[in-house]
Wavefront OBJ file of the C-alpha trace (Angstrom):
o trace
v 0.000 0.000 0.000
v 1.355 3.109 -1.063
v 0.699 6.098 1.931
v 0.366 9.910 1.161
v 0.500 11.785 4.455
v -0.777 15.626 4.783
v 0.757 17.980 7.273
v -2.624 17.471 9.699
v -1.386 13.781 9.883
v 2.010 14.357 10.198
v 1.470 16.801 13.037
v -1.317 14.398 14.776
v 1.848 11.669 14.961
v 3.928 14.154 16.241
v 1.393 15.019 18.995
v 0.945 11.240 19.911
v 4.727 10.345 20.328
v 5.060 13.681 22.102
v 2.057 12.941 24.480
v 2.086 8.992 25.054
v 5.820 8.361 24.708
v 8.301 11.589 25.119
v 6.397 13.264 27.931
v 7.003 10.047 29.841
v 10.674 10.262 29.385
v 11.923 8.791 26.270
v 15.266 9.837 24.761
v 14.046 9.721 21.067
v 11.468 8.384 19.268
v 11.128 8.344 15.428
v 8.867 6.625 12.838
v 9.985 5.154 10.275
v 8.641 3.434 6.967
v 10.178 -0.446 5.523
v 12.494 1.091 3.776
v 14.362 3.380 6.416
v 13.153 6.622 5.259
v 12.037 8.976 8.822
v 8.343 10.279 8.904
v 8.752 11.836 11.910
v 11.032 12.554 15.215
v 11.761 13.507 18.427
v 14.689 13.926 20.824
v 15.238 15.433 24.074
v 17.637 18.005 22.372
v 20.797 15.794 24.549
v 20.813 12.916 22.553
v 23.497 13.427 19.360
v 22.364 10.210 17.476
v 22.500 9.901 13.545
v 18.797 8.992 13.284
v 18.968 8.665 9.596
v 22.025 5.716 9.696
v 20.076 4.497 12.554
v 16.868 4.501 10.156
v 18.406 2.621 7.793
v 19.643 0.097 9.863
v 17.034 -0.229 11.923
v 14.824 -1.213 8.395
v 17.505 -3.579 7.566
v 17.612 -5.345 11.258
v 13.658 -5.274 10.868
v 13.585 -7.032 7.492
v 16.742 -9.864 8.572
v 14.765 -10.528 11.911
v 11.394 -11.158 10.236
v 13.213 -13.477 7.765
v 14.105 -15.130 10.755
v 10.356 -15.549 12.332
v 9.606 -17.089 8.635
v 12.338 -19.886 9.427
v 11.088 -20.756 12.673
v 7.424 -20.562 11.660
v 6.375 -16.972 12.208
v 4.298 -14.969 10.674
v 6.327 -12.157 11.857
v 8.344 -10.823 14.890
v 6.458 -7.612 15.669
v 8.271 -5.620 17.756
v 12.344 -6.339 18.912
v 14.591 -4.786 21.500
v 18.031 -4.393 22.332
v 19.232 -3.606 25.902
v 22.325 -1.768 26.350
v 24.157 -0.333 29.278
v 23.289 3.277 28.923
v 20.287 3.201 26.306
v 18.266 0.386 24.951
v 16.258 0.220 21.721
v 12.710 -0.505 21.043
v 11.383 -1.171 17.450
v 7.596 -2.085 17.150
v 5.794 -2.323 14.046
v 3.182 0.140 12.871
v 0.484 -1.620 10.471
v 3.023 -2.969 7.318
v 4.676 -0.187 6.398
v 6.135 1.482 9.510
v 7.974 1.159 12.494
v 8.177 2.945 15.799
v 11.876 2.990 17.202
v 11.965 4.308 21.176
v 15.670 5.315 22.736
v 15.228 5.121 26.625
v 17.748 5.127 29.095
v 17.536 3.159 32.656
v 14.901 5.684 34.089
v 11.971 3.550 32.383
v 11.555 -0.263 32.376
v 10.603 -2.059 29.517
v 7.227 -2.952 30.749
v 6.092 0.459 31.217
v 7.371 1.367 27.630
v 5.899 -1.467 26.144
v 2.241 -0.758 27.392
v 2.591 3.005 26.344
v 4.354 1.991 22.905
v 1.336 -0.280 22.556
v -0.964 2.512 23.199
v 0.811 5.248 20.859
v 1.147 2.605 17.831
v -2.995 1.768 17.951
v -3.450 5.674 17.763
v -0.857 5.948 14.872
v -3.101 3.118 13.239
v -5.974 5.347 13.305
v -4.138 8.733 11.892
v -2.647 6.020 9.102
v -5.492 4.215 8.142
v -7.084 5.562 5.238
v -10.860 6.501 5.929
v -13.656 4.493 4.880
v -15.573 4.737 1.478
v -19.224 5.931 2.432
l 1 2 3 4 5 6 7 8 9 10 11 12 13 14 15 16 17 18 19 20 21 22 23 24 25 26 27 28 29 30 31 32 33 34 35 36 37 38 39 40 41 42 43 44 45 46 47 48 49 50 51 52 53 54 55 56 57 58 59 60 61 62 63 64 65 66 67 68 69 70 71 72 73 74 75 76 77 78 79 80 81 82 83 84 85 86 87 88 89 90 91 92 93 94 95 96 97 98 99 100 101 102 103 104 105 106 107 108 109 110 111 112 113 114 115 116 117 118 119 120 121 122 123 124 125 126 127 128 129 130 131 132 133 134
């Protein structure tokens, strides 16, 4: 499926990762689509990360990991993390086309993240899902 996003939906993301996942404390949070291009972002202004390289990769991890769930009998691996010492990552997956990558540092655990990732993705659905023929 091929998405063409206005400004009002761009800015309605932007309000939902602002509201349900920065003002909780996130590092950085950015949406990507399959391919690694960024749709949208947000950092706490102290973070000096190369979102676009991490865009990239973070498609190409996304695409060698579901190959992966095929192998073992998957349908998919929908979301993925990687815990490091100062920051961990969080990728989830936004309908097909998109996913939602979270930096966090050791101030929130994964749990909590997960439930509010899960509750910002199902609102990105709705600002991504094309509306309904009458």
């Amino acid at each position: 499926m091929t998405y063409m996003l206005g400004q009002e939906q761009l800015d309605a993301i932007e309000q939902v990762l602002l509201e349900d996942l920065f003002d909780v404390g996130v590092n950085c949070i950015f949406l990507i689509d399959m391919a690694g291009n960024v749709i949208a972002n947000l950092d706490n202004g102290e973070i000096k990360h190369d979102i676009y390289s991490l865009a990239a990769l973070a498609a190409g991890n996304f695409a060698a990991v579901s190959t992966m769930a095929k192998i073992v009998g998957e349908d998919e691996f929908s979301l993925l993390f990687h815990k490091g010492e100062k920051e961990s990552i969080h990728f989830s997956k936004v309908l097909t086309d998109f996913l939602l990558i979270t930096i966090f540092g050791k101030g929130i655990s994964l749990g909590f993240l997960r439930l509010k990732v899960a509750e910002a993705t199902e609102k990105i659905k709705k600002i991504l899902e094309p509306p309904c023929a009458p």
